[in-house]
KOLZAVEX-77863 format. One line per 4 residues: number of its first residue (from 1); their letters; for each residue x, y, z of C-alpha. Coordinates in pm, 1 decimal, decimal comma. Layout:
! KOLZAVEX-77863
NUM) a) X:Y:Z; ...
END
This chain:
! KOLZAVEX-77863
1) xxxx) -786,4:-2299,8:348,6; -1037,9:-2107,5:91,3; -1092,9:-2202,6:-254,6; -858,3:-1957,1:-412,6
5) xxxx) -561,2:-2092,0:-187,0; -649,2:-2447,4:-296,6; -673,3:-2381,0:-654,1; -326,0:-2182,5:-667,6
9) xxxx) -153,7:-2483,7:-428,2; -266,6:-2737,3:-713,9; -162,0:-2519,8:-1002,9; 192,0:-2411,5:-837,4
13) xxxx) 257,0:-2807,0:-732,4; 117,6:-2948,9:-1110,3; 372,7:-2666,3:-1255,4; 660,2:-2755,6:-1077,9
17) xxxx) 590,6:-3174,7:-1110,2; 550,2:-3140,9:-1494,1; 861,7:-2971,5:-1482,4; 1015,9:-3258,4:-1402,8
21) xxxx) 1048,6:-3268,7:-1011,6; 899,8:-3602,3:-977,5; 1211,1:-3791,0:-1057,4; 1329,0:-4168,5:-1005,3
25) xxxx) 1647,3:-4277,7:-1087,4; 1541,6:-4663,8:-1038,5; 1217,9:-4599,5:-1292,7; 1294,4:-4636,6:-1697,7
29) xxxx) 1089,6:-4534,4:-1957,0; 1168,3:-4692,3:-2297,5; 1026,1:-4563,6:-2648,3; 1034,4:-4820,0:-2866,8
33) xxxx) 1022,6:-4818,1:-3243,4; 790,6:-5048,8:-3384,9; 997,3:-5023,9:-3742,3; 671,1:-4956,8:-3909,8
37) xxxx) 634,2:-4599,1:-4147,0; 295,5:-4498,7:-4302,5; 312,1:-4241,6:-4585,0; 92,3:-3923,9:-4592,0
41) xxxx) -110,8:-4009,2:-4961,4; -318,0:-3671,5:-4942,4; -244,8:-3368,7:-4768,3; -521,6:-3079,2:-4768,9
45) xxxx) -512,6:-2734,3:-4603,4; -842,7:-2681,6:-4432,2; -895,2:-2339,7:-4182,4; -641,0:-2113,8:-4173,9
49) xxxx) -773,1:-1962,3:-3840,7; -561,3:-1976,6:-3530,0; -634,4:-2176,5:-3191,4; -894,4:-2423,0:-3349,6
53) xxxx) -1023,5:-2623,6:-3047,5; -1274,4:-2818,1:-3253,0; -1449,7:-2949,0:-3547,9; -1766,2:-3107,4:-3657,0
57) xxxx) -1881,5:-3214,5:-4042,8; -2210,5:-3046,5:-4125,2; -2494,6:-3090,4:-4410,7; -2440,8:-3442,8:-4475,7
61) xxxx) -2044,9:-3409,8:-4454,1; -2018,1:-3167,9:-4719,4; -1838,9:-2950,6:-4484,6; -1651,6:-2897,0:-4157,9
65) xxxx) -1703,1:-2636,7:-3924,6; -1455,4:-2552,6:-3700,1; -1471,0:-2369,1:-3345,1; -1168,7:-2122,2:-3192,4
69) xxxx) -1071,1:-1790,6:-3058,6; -1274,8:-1643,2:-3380,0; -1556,3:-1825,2:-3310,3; -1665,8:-2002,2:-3617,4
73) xxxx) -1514,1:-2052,3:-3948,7; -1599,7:-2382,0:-4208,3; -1461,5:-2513,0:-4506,2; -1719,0:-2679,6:-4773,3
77) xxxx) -1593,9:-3017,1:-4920,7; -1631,9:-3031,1:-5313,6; -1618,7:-3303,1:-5587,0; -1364,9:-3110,0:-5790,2
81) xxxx) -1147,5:-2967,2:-5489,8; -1164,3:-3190,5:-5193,8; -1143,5:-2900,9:-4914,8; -1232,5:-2573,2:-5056,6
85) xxxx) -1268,1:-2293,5:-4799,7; -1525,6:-2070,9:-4853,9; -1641,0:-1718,9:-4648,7; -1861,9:-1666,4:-4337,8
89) xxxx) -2197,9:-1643,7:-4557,8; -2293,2:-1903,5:-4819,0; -2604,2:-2029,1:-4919,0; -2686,4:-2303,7:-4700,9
93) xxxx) -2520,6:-2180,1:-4382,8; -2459,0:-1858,5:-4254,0; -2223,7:-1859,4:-3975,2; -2332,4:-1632,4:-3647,9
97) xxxx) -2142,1:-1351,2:-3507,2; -2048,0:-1433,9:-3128,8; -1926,7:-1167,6:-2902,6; -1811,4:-1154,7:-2512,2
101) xxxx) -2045,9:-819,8:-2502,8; -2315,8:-593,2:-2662,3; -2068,6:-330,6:-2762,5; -1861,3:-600,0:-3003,6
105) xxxx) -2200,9:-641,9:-3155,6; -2303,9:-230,6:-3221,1; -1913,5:-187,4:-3340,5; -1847,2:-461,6:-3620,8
109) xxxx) -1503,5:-361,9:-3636,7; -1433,5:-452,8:-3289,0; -1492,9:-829,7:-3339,0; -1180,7:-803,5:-3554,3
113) xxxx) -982,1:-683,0:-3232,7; -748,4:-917,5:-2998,0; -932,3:-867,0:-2730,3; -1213,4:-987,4:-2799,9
117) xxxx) -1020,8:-1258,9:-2991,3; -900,5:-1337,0:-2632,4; -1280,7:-1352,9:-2464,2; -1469,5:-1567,9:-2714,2
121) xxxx) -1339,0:-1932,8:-2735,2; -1590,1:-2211,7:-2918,2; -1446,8:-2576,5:-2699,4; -1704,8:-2815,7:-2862,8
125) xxxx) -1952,8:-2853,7:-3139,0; -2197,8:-3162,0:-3153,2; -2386,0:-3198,2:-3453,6; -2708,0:-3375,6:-3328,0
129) xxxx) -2949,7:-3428,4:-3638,5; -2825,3:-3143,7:-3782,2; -2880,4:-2922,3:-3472,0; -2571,4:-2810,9:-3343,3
133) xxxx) -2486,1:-2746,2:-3013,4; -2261,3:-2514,5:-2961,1; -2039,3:-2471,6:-2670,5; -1768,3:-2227,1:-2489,3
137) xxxx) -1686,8:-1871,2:-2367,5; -1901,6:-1618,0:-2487,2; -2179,2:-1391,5:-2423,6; -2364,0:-1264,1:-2738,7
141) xxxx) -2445,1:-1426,8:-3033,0; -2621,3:-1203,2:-3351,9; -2627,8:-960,6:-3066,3; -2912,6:-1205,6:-2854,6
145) xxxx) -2799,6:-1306,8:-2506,7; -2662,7:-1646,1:-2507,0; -2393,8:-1748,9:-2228,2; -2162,0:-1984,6:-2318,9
149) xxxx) -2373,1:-2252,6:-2492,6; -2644,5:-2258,7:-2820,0; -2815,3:-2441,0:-3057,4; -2821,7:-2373,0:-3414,4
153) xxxx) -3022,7:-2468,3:-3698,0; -2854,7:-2645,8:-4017,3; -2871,2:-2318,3:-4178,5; -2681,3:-2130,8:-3893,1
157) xxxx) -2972,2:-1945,1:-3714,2; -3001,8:-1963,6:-3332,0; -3273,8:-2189,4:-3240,3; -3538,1:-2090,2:-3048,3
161) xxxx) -3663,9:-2394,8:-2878,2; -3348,8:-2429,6:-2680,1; -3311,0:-2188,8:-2393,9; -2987,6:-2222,0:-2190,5
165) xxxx) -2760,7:-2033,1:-2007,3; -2462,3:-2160,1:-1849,6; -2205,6:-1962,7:-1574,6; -1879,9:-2048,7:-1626,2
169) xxxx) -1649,3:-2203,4:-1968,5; -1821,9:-2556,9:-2139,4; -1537,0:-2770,7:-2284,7; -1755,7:-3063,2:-2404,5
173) xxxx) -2097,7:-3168,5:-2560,8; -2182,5:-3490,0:-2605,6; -2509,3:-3692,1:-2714,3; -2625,2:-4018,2:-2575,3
177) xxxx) -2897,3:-4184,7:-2710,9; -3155,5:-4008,2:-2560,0; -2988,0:-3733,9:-2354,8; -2710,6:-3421,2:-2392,3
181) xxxx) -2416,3:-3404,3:-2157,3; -2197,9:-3076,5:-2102,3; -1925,8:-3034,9:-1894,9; -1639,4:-2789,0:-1845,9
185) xxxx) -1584,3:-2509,2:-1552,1; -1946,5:-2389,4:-1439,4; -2159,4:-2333,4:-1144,6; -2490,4:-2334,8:-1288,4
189) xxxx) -2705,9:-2425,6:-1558,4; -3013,1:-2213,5:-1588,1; -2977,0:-2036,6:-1266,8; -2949,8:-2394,7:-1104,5
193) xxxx) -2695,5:-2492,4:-897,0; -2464,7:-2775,4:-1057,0; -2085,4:-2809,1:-1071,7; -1932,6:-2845,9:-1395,5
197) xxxx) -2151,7:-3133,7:-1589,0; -2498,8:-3130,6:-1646,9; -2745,2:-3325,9:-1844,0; -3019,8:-3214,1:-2064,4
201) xxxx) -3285,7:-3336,8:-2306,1; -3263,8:-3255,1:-2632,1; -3438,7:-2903,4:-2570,5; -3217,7:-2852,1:-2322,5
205) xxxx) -3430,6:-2917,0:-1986,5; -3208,9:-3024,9:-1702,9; -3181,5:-3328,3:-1509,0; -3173,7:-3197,5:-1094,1
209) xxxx) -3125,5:-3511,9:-1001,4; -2769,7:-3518,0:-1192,4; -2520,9:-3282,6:-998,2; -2197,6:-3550,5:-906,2
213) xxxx) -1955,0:-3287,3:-740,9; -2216,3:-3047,7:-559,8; -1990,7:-3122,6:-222,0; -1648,3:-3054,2:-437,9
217) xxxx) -1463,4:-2761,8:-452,9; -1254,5:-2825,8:-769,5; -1451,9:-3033,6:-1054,6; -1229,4:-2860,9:-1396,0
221) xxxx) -1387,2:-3149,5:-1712,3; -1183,4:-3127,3:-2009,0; -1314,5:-3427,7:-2141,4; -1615,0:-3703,0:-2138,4
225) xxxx) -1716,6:-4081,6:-2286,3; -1974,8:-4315,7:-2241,1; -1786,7:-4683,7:-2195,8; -1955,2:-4966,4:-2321,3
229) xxxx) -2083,6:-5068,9:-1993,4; -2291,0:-4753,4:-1992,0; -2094,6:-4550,3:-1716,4; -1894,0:-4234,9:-1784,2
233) xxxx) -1559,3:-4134,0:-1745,4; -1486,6:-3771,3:-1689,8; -1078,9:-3615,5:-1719,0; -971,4:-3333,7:-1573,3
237) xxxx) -874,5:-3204,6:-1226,9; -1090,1:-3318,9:-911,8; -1045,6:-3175,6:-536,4; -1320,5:-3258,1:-254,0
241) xxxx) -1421,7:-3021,8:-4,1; -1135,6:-2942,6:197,0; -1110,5:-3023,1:577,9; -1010,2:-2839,8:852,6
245) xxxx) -727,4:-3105,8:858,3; -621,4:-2964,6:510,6; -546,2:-2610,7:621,8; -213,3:-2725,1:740,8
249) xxxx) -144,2:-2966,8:405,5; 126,0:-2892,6:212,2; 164,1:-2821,2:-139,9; 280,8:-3189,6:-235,6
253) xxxx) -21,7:-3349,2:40,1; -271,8:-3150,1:-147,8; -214,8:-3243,2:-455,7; -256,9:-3573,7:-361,2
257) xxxx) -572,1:-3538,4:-290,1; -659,7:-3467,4:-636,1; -768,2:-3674,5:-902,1; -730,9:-3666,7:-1271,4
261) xxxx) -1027,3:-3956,4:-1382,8; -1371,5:-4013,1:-1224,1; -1609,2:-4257,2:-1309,2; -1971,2:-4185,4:-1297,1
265) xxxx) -2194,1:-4450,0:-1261,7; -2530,3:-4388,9:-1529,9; -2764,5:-4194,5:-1278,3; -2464,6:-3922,8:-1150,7
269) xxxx) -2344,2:-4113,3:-886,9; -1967,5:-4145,0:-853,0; -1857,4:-4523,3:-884,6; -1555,1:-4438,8:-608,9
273) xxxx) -1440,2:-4799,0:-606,0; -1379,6:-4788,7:-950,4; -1245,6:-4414,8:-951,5; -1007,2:-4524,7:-689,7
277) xxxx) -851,3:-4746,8:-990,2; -732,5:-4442,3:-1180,5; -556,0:-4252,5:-852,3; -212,1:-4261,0:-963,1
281) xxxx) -288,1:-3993,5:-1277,9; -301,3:-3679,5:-1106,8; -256,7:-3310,0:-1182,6; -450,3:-3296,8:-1535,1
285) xxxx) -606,3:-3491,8:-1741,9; -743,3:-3335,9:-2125,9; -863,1:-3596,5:-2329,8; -1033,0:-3967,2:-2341,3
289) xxxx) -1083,1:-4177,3:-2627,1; -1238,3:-4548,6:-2563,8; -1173,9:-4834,2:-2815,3; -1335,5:-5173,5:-2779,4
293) xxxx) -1318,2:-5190,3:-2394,7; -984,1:-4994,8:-2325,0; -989,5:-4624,6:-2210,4; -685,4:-4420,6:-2306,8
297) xxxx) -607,7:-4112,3:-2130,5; -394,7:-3834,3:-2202,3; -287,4:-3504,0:-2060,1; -38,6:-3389,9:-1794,5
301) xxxx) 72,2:-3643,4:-1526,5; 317,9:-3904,6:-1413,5; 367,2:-4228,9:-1212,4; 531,7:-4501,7:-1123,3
305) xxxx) 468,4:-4835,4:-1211,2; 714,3:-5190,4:-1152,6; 955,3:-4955,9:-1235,3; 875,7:-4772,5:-1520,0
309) xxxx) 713,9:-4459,2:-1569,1; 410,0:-4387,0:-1703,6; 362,3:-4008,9:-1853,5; 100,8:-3796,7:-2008,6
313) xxxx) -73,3:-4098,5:-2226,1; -194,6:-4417,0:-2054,8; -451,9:-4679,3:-2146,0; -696,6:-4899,4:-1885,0
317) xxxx) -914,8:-5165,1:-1937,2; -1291,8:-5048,0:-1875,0; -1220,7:-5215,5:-1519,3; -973,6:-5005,7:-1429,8
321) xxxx) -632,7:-5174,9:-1506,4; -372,4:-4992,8:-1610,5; -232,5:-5186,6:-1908,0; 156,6:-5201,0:-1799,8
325) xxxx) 219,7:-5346,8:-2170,0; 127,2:-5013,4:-2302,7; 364,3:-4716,2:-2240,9; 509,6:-4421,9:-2488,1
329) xxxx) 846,4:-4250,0:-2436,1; 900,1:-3956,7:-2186,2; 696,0:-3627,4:-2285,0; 790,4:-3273,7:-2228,1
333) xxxx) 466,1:-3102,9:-2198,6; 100,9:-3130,6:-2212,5; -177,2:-3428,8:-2427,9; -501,2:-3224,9:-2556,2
337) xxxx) -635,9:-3496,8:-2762,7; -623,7:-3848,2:-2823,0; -756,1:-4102,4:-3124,9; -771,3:-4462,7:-3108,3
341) xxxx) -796,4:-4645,9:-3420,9; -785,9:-5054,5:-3476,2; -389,1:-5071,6:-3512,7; -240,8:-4719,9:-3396,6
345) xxxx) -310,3:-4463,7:-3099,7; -270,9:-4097,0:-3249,0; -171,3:-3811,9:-3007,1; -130,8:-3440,7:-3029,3
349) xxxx) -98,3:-3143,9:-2789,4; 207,9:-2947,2:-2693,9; 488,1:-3143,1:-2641,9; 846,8:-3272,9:-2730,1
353) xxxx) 909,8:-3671,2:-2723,7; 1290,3:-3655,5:-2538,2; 1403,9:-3927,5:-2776,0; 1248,9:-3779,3:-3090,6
357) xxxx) 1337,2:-3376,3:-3196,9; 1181,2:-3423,8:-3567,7; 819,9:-3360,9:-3488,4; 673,5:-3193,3:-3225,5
361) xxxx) 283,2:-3208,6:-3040,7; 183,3:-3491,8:-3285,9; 273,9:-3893,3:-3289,3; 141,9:-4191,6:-3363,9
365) xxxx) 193,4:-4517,9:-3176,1; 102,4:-4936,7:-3196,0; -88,3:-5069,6:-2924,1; 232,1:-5105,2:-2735,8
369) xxxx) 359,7:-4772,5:-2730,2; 573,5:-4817,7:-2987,7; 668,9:-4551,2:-3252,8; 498,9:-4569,7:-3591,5
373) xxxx) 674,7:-4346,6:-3840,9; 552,9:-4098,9:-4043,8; 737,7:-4057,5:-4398,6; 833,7:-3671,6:-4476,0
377) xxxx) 577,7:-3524,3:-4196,3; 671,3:-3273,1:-3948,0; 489,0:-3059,1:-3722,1; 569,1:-2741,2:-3553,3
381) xxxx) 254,6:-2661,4:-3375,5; 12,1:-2677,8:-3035,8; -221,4:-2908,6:-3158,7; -565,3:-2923,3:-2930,8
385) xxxx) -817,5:-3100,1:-3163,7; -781,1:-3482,4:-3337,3; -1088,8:-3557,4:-3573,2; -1138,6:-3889,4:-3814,7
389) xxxx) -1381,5:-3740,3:-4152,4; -1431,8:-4093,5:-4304,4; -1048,6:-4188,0:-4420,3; -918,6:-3832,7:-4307,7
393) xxxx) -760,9:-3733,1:-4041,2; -785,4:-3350,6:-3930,3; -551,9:-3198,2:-3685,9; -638,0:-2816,4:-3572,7
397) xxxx) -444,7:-2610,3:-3348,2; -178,8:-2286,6:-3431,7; 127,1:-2356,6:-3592,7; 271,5:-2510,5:-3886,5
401) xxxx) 303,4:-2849,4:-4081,3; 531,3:-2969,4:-4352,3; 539,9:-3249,5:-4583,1; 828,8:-3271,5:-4844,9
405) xxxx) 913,9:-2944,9:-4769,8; 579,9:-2780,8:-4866,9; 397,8:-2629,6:-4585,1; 66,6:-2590,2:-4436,1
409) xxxx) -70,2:-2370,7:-4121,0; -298,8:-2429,4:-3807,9; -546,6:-2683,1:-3979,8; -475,2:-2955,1:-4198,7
413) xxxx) -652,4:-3273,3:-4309,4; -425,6:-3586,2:-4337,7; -477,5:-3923,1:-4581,8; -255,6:-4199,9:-4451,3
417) xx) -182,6:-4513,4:-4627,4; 73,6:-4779,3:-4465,7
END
């Protein structure tokens, strides 16, 4: 069975599963409401771009720059006007032009068309003392070769001193203390064989010795942490090498082969033992966010459980134990992002709770599962990115939010008050 046939098995089988053929009349699944509202004190529209993926505050938090389908845009923070968007050129940063090929670049006017709309996503931005490393789908950037990953000064200039090129999409950048991570849906870094993550130093030299899924044939990485005991947790969607056992698998035995979580232990080395732990969340996972020393995990998946079923949102202890005290009502559709704060687990993507038709691809939950209300607040909209600016809360995405029947489009920023 070749790669292609693998890769269309899983995607057919996770289609028809989130569809809702994995059903158990015995299992339950109980939202709860936990009686407690918040109010939204502040309410600020920030980009009005479409398909934001990501954020990052820039020049000392003065301003957020966000990453989509039209590459860059940012919005400056003032004294007088808390979010303030300005244009592409301003006097302390100059956003780049990115392109998926040299003729975008010779015709300007053909960076305003859909297509190329379509062919140049920015996935992540990590602001690293003011260096920002950028990453995603694209080609050009100021017309100067650059695939799919950059660093930029504070000012918005390509810097020099970091030479990269990466084949395939990067979804993530993060920083440890001394080193850079990125991960996504790549086969090389460099002209260097590695499979989806890679670390770097700062200047962007890569660790060989660092290549976890060289023998898989699917490693997808939506997402990546650092848990407090130093190893890594990676979601997304994981296949091994197939056998010549597997060419005769069906649909439903492949998929469960996959796996949605992997642990890495802190020199690249899969922790399987501890991987093992996280089996029963298949398909797709999107996004991780740790607090204190649980892991919670969202994206597209479902299992069973004493019972009750567990869907799209989940949260472990660093050890790997599902927390069976901690479960959300049933989902229709997909997690992209997830933030935990000390009292409440915020959640957005593109999705309907079954029990709840008020609000869709955004909710807010104790540290049970249970709902915590939102006074006045409705969203109509696929929300991919979650960010925390001091006491703000940004959601980005494409669609539209309303509070008290004024509305707001694609990026907002949120100040909640209980």
């Amino acid at each position: 069975m070749d790669r292609n046939t693998i890769m269309g098995a899983v995607l057919i089988l996770s289609t028809l599963l989130l569809n809702g053929c994995l059903n158990n009349s015995d299992t339950k699944n109980i939202q709860k409401d936990s009686g407690r509202t918040v109010d939204v004190a502040q309410i600020t529209q920030l980009s009005a771009s479409e398909n934001i993926y990501t954020s990052a505050s820039i020049n000392d938090g003065s301003t957020i720059l966000f990453g989509g389908d039209n590459g860059l845009t940012f919005t400056s923070i003032s004294n007088r006007d808390p979010m303030i968007s300005k244009s592409s050129k301003h006097l302390f940063f100059d956003i780049p032009t990115f392109s998926s090929n040299d003729t975008d670049i010779k015709q300007s006017s053909a960076l305003n068309t859909d297509a190329n709309k379509s062919k140049v996503k920015i996935y992540s931005i990590c602001n690293v003392a003011n260096s920002l490393y950028i990453g995603g789908k694209f080609a050009f950037v100021n017309g100067v070769k650059k695939d799919n990953i950059i660093r930029l000064t504070s000012s918005g200039a390509i810097d020099d001193d970091f030479n990269a090129s990466v084949e395939g999409s990067v979804y993530k950048i993060i920083k440890t203390d001394t080193n850079i991570f990125i991960a996504g849906a790549f086969g090389s870094y460099n002209e260097k064989y590695v499979h989806s993550i890679a670390k770097l130093d700062l200047i962007g030299t890569l660790d060989e010795s660092f290549n976890p899924f060289a023998d898989y044939m699917i490693a997808r990485i939506n997402d990546i942490a650092v848990l407090p005991n130093d190893k890594i947790v990676l979601a997304g969607t994981f296949l091994k090498e197939a056998s010549i056992e597997d060419q005769n698998s069906s649909m439903e035995e492949l998929i469960q082969k996959t796996r949605a979580v992997i642990i890495l232990n802190v020199n690249g080395t899969i922790d399987e033992s501890l991987s093992e732990k996280f089996a029963d969340i298949k398909h797709e996972a999107y996004a991780i966010d740790v607090l204190n020393d649980t892991i919670y995990i969202g994206g597209g998946f479902e299992f069973i459980k004493e019972k009750i079923s567990f869907n799209d949102l989940v949260a472990y202890t660093i050890e790997g134990d599902l927390n069976t005290d901690f479960h959300i009502g049933k989902l229709s559709g997909l997690v992209f992002d997830v933030k935990a704060q000390d009292d409440k687990i915020i959640f957005a993507g593109d999705f309907i709770l079954d029990d709840d038709l008020k609000t869709r691809s955004f909710y807010m939950v104790d540290l049970f599962g249970s709902t915590v209300n939102i006074n006045n607040f409705s969203v109509d909209a696929d929300i991919y990115s979650i960010e925390m600016y001091e006491d703000s809360l940004v959601l980005s995405g494409a669609g539209d939010f309303k509070l008290s029947g004024s509305q707001y489009s694609n990026s907002i920023s949120l100040k909640l008050e209980d």
